[in-house]
Every structure is written in structure tokens, then in C-alpha cells.
GUVO-689922 format. One record per residue (C-alpha): residue number from 1; z, y, x; residue in three letters. Coordinates in steps of 0.001 Angstrom, whole numbers, plus 500000, padded with zeros to 6 digits. Each point is the difference from the previous one (the first is absolute). Example, Ala and Ser with C-alpha at 12.3 -4.5 7.8 and 13.67 -1.06 7.14 Angstrom:
BEGIN
1_507800_495500_512300_Ala
2_499340_503440_501370_Ser
//
This chain:
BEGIN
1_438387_363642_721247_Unk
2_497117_500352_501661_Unk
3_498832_502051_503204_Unk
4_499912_503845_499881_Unk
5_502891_500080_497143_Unk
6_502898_498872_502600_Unk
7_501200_502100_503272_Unk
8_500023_497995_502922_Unk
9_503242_498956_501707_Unk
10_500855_499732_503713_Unk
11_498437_497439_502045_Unk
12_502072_497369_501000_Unk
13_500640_499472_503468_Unk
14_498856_497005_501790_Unk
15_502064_499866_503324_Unk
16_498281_496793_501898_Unk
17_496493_499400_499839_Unk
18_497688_501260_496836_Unk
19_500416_496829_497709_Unk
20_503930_499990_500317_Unk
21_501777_501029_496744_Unk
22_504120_499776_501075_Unk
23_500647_498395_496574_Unk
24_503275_498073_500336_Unk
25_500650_498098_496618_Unk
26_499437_496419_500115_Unk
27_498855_497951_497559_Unk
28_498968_496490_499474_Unk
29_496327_498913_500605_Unk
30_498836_497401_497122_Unk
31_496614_497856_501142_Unk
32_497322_499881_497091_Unk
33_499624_496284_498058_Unk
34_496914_500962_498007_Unk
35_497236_502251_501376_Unk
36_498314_500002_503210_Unk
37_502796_501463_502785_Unk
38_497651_502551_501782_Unk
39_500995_503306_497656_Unk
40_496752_502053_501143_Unk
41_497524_500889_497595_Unk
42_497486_497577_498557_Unk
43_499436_497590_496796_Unk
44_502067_497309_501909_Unk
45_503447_501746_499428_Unk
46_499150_501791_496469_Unk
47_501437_499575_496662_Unk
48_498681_501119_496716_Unk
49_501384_499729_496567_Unk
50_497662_500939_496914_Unk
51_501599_503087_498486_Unk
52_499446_498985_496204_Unk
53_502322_496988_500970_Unk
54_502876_501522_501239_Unk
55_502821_498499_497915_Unk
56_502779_501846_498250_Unk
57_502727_499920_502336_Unk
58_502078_502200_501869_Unk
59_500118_499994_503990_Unk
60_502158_501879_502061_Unk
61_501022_502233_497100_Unk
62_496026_500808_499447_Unk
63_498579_499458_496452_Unk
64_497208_498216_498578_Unk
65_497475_502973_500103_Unk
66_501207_500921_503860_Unk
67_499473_496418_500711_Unk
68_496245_500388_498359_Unk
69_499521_503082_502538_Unk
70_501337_498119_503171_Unk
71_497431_496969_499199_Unk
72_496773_502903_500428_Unk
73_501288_501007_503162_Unk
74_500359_496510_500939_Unk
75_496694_499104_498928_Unk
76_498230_503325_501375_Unk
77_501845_498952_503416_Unk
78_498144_496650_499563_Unk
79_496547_500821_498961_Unk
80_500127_502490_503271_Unk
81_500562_496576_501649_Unk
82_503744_501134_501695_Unk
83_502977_497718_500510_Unk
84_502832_499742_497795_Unk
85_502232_502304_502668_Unk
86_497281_502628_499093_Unk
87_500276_499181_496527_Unk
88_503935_499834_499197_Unk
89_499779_503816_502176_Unk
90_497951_501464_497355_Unk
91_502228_498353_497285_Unk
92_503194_501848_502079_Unk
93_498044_503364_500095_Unk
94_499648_500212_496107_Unk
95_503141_499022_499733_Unk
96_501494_502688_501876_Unk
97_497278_502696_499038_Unk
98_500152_499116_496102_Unk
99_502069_496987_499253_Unk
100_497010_498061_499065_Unk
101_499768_502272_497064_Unk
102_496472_501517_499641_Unk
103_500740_503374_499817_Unk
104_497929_503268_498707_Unk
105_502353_502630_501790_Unk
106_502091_500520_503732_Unk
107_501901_502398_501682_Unk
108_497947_503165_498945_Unk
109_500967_499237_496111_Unk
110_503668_498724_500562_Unk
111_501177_502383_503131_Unk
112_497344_503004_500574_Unk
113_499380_497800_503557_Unk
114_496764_501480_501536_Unk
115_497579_499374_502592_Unk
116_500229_501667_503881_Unk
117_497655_502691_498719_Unk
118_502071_500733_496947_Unk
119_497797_498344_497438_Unk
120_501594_498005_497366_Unk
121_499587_496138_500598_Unk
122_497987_497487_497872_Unk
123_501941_496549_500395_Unk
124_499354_497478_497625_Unk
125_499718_496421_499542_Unk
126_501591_497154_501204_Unk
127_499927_501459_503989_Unk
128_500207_503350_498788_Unk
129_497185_501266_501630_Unk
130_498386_503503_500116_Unk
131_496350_501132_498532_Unk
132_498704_499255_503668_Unk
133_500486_496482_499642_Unk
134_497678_499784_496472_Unk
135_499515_501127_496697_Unk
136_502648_500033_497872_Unk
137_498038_496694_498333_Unk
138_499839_498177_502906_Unk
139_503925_500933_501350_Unk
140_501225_498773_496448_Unk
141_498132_496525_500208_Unk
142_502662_498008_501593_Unk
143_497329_497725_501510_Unk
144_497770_502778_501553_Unk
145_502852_502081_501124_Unk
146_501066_496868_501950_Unk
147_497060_499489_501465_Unk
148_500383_503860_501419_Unk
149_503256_499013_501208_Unk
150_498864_497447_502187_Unk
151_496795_501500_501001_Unk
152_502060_502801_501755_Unk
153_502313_497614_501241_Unk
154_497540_498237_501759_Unk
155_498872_503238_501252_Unk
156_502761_501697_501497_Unk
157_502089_496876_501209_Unk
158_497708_497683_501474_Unk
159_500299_495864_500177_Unk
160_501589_499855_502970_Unk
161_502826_502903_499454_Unk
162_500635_498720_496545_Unk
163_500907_496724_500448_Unk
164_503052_501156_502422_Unk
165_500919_502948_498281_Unk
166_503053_499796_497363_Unk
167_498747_499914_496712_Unk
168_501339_503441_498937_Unk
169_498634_501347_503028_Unk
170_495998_498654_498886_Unk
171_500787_501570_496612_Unk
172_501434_503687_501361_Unk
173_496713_500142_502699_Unk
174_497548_499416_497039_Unk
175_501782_502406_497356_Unk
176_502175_502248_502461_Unk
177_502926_500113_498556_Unk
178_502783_502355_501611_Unk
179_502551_497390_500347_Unk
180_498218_497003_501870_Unk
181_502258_497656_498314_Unk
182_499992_500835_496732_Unk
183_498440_496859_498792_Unk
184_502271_497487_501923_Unk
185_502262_499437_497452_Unk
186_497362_498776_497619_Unk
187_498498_497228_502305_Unk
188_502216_497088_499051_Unk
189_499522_500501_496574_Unk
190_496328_500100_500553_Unk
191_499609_497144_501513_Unk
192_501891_498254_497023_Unk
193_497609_501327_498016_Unk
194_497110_498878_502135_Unk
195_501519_496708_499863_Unk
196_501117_499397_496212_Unk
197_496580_501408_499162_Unk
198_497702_497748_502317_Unk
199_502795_496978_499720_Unk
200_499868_499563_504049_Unk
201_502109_500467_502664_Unk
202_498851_502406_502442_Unk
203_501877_499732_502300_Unk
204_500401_503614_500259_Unk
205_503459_501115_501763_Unk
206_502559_502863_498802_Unk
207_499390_503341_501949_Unk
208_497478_499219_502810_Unk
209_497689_498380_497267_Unk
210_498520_497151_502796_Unk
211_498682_496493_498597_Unk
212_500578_497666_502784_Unk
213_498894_496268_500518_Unk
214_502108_498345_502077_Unk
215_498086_496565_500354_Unk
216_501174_496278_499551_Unk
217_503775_500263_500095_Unk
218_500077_503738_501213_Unk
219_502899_501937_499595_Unk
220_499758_503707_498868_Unk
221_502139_502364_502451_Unk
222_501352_503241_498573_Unk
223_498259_503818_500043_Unk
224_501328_503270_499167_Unk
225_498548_502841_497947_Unk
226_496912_500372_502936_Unk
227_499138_496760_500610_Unk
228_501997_499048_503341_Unk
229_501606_496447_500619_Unk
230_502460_498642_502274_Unk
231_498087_497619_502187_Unk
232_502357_497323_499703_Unk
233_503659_499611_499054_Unk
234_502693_499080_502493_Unk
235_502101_501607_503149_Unk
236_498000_501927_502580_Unk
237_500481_497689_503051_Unk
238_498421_502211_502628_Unk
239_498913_504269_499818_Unk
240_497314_501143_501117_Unk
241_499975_501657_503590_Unk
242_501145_498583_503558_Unk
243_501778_496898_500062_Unk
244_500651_496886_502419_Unk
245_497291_497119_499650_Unk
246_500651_496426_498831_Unk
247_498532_497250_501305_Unk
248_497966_498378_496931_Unk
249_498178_496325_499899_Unk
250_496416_502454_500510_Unk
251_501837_502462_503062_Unk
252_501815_503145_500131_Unk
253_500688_502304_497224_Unk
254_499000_503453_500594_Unk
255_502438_502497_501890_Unk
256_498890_502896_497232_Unk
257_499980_499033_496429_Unk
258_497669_501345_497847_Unk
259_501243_499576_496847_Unk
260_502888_498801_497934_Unk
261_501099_496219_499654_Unk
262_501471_498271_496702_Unk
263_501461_496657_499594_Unk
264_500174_499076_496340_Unk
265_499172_496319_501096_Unk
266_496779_497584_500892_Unk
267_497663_500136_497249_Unk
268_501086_502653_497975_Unk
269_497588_502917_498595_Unk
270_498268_502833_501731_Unk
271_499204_502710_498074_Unk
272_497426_503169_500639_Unk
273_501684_503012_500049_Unk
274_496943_501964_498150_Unk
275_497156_499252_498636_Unk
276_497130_499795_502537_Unk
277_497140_497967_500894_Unk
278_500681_496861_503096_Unk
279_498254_500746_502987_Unk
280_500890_497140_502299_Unk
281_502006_496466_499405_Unk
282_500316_496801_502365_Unk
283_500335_499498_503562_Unk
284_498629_501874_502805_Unk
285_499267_503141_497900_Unk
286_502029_502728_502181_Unk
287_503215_498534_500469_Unk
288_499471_496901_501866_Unk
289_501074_496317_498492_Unk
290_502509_501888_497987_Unk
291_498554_499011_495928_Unk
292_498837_503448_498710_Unk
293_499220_501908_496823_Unk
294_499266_504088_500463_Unk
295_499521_502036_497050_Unk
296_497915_503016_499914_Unk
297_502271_503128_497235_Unk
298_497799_502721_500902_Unk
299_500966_503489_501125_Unk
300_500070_498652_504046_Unk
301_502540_497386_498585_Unk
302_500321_495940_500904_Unk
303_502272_497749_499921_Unk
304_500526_496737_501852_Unk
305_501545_496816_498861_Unk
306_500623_497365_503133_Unk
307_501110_496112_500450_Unk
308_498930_498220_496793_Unk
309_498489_496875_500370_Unk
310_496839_499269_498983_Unk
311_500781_498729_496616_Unk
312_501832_503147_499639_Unk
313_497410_501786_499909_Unk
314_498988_500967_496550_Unk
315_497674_502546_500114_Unk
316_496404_500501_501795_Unk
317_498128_502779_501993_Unk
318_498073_502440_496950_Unk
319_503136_498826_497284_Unk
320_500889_503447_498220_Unk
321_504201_499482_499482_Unk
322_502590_502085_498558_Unk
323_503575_501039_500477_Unk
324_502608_496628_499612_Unk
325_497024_497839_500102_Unk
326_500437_496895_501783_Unk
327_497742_499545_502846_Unk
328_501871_497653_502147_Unk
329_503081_498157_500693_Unk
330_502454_499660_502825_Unk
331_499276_498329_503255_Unk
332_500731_499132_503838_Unk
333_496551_500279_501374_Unk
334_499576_501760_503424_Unk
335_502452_501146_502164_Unk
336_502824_499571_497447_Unk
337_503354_498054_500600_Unk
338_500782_499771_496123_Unk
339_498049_500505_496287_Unk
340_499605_503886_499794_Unk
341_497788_502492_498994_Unk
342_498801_502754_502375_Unk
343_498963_502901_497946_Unk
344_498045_503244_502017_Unk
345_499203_502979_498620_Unk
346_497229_502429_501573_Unk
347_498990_503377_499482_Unk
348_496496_500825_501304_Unk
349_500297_496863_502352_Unk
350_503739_500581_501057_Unk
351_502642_497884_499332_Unk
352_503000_501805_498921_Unk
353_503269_498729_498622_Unk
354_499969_498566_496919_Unk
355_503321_500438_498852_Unk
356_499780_503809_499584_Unk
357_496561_499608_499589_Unk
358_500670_498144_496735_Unk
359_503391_501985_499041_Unk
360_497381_502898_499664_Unk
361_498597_498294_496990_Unk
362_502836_498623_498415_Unk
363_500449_496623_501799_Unk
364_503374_498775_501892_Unk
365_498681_497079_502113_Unk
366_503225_497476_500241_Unk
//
């Protein structure tokens, strides 16, 4: 359905800084073995698939002819030069606006639904969209109405939002629907569409949607529904806040902790906890001869990963990462008596606890 023909719902609340969603189902995080791992817009990560060769099978419970209507969206996506995330989206949002069925009717016809100002609404097509979105030529092409899809999309939810946002939560900002998860349930199956269509694997993970390269022997960590990771697996071995130093091989520990520790073992992974962009790695870069990686979320938010060696450190300053990707792995460097990872997290430059820090978003660290 498309904007104007849909009452808005309540806003959800967002209780710690502006790009936490409190999402608490977790789900595995699968790294991509066929397209380029960066999932932002841009030829690199596209797929395409010729509509007049879409075979006669049946995917996900979607026909032949469906199938047909899925491969112009995923072509329009293309030819606007946007990454497969952006592509198997628009595939999700016909798919819960029309069932990839092209359409001449909506809500006015079926259930007397009208617009805010009492008019009747004109939904049609494949995203069911209103007269202010085209003529009615132009929202039955399945191709051009597409291409109106993502145009908007890449109006009202710009690179940088999109690519952390859930998937259903891209498709209700562009078509404001009143319930901004309306379209979750249709992700997974459009991303086996995406796939069986385009015969690659995206790498494109239930729920959160993220397409995450891991590297050489990288491991892929676990997100829920918003895109948050546990850092690293294992016991917490120290909380944050005032403790008694340890003598280390490099000096003292601190008397105040600022952040968590975890002890899953020497060399095992270190995940980000959201998508973000590096900022800082090595030695010397803020936290003494302690190996370092800081990530940049957004929103006033940072986190900081401490004590990898410097083969553990997989990532570089400018790297753009995501949630469960693996940017490092376990260490002793610094003032550490044993392999750990320190993980900080900071809000507007202060370091604050990051075990409820990270319950607030659906993550038990330990």
C-alpha cells in the first residue's frame, strides 16, 4: 500500500541513543561466497536477471508470473545502480503490498479504505501505489513502477540510514505503512527469490538483512533483528567499574575499568557490535600499547575493542563493518595477564557499562 492510503502507527521507542532498536531475537549471521561483501549501493554488489528468462518454477510458494514481476524490480534496482540489499527490499515490499501480483485495484475497491482527507484511494500495481506516484500506465509497468519504488527510497532513507536499518523498517519509511513491520515476514522468502533467480549467494542474513565479509578464515558472529552482535563469546572475566590492579608483563592494570572483559580464549573472533565505519586500529592510538580497533555506530556511539595482537587485527582505519562481522581476534597485548578482549562502549565520549549498555539492545554479554 502505498503512502496516504495507510494511518500511521505509534512510533517506536528508542530508549538508548537514536540508532538503538531493543530487538532481542537472535539469529544466525551467514557471510556472502559470491558477490562483493560491502552491501551498499553500487554495480559491484548488483544482480540482474533478464525478465523474459525467468524459468517456470515455483519459489517460496510464488509462481512463474510472480517470479517474472520480482526479476523487474530486481533489474530496475540494478539499472539505478543499488546493491542487492536494496534490491531483495523492493522484491519484499511487493511482496507484502501485492504478492508480486500486478494488480489493477487496492483497498478502496476491496474494503471502502480511504485517504486522511476522506478521498477514496488509488492503489495499484505491484507496490500498490496511489495516482501521486504516476499514471495509472506507468504504476502498472512493473519495471517503471520499480524504478518509483526505489527512487523514493533513495529519497527518504538515505545511504547511510539504510544500510543499518532492518529491512522492513527501509520498506515502511519509503511507503509508510501503519505497522512498521509489516513486511518482515516476507524477507526470507525474498531473498530466496533473489537468490534462485540470480543463481548467487548473497549472503544476505534472515531478519537484519546484513551481507558480511568476514575475510580469509573469518568467522561470522551472530545479530538479532537490529543488527547488534556479541563482541565475542565466552565468560565475562572482569565488569566494568572500580577494581584492584594486576600487575601485567607492560605494568599495572587500571584501578577503574572501563569496559567489560571476555575470555573465550587466545585467538578467537571479535566481532563489531553494529555496523559502523573504523576510526582508529594499532598501537599508540588512545589507549597506549594495548592493540586497538574503535568503531564509529553513529548517534554519539563507539565502541572499543582492546589487547589483540597485531595479526589480530583484521580491519583498518576508513573500513565500513557491520553487526557479527569479524574485525579481530583475541589477544594479550598491553597490560593484559591472559588472551581477552576488552570491549568499551561510549556515548558522546563517555564510557559507560557495556553490559546494560548492550542488554538495551538485545545483547547478554557472557
Amino acid at each position: 500500500m502505498s503512502e496516504n492510503n495507510k494511518k500511521l502507527g505509534p512510533v517506536v521507542a528508542i530508549l538508548v541513543p537514536a540508532l538503538l532498536l531493543g530487538g532481542v531475537l537472535s539469529i544466525p549471521l551467514f557471510a556472502a561466497s559470491a558477490l562483493a561483501c560491502n552491501p551498499a549501493a553500487g554495480p559491484e554488489s548488483s544482480v540482474t536477471i533478464d525478465p523474459a528468462s525467468v524459468p517456470n518454477i515455483e519459489v517460496g510458494g510464488y509462481g512463474h508470473e510472480q517470479l517474472v514481476n520480482a526479476a523487474h524490480i530486481i533489474k530496475a534496482g540494478a539499472d539505478k545502480g543499488l546493491g542487492v540489499r536494496d534490491q531483495t527490499i523492493g522484491v519484499m515490499t511487493a511482496m507484502g503490498e501485492s504478492s508480486l501480483v500486478n494488480i489493477d485495484y487496492g483497498d478502496w475497491e476491496t474494503g471502502g479504505v480511504t485517504n486522511p482527507d476522506g478521498s477514496p484511494t488509488t492503489s495499484i500495481g505491484l507496490f500498490q501505489q496511489q495516482a501521486g506516484w504516476g499514471s495509472v500506465a506507468e504504476r502498472m509497468d512493473p519495471y517503471i513502477a520499480s524504478t518509483k519504488f526505489f527512487d523514493a527510497m533513495v529519497k527518504k532513507v538515505p545511504e547511510s540510514e539504510r544500510q543499518t536499518l532492518a529491512p522492513t523498517l527501509v520498506a515502511h519509511r519509503t511507503q509508510v505503512n501503519s505497522d512498521p513491520y509489516h513486511y518482515e515476514k516476507y524477507w526470507d522468502t525474498a531473498v530466496q527469490i533473489v537468490e534462485a533467480l540470480a543463481g548467487v549467494d548473497t549472503g544476505l542474513a534472515p531478519g537484519t538483512g546484513d551481507q558480511v565479509c568476514t575475510g580469509e578464515g573469518g568467522v561470522p558472529g551472530t545479530v538479532n533483528k537490529d543488527g547488534w552482535a556479541a563482541p565475542a563469546r565466552g565468560p565475562i572475566s572482569s565488569d566494568f567499574g572500580p577494581r584492584t590492579p594486576v600487575m601485567t608483563p607492560n605494568g599495572p592494570s587500571s584501578s577503574f575499568h572501563r569496559g567489560t572483559d571476555l575470555a573465550p580464549g587466545c585467538h578467537e573472533p571479535i566481532w563489531a557490535a553494529q555496523s559502523g565505519t573504523v576510526v582508529a586500529t594499532g598501537f599508540g592510538v588512545g589507549y597506549g600499547s594495548n592493540g586497538t580497533i574503535i568503531v564509529d555506530h553513529g548517534g554519539g556511539v563507539t565502541t572499543v575493542y582492546l589487547h589483540m595482537y597485531a595479526d589480530g587485527i583484521l580491519v583498518k582505519e576508513g573500513d565500513k563493518v557491520t553487526g557479527g562481522q569479524q574485525i579481530g581476534k583475541v589477544g594479550s597485548s598491553g597490560t593484559s595477564s591472559a588472551c581477552h578482549l576488552h570491549f568499551e562502549t561510549h556515548v558522546n565520549g563517555e564510557a559507560v557499562d557495556p553490559e546494560p549498555f548492550m542488554a538495551a539492545v538485545g545483547i547478554t554479554l557472557g
